[in-house]
N, C-alpha and C positions, 0 to 999 in steps of 0.2 A: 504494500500500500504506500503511494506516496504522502509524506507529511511535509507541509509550510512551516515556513518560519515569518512573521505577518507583524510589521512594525504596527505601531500607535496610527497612522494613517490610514491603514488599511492594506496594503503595499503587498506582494509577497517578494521578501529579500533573499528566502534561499531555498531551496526544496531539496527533501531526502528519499527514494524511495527503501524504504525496509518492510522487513517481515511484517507480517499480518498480526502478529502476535505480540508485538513490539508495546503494541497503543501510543498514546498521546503521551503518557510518562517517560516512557522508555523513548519517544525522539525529541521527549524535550531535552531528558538528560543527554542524548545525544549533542542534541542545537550547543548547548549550556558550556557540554563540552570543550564543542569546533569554538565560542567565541571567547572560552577559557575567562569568565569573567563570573564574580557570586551568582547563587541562583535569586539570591534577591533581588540583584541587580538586574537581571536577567529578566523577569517577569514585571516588571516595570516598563520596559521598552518593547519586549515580544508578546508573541502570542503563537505559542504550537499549538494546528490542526490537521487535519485528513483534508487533504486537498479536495473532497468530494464535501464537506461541509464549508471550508473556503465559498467554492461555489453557492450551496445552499443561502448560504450568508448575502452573498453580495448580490443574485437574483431576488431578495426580502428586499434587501435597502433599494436596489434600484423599482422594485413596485412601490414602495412606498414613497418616495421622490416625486414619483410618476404624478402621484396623487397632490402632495403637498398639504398643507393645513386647511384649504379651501373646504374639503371631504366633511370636517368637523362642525356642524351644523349648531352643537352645541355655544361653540366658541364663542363669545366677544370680542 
């Protein structure tokens, strides 16, 4: 499966693909690794996923864009 590595912008900055079995933990310690920096520090700037919910993610934001505030009938 491939895993992102997905800065605070949304961006994808590096891609891994590993084993199935690996999950999100096992390539973030990967990521964590390759940029040899705390994991505290680490999860502050990144964000590891499954490339296949990368996707999922960024097809939401851009429907919801689509729409904008207008939709909310409630609003003031």
């Amino acid at each position: 499966m491939k895993y992102v590595l997905v800065d605070n912008f949304g961006n994808i900055v590096d891609n891994k693909d590993l084993l199935d079995d690996v999950g999100v933990k096992g390539a973030t310690t990967y990521f964590v690794k390759r940029k040899q920096i705390p994991y505290e520090s680490f999860i502050q700037i990144w964000k590891v996923m499954t490339e296949i919910d990368y996707n999922r993610n960024k097809e939401r934001k851009y429907k919801y864009e689509e729409f904008g505030d207008w939709i909310d009938i409630e609003k003031s």
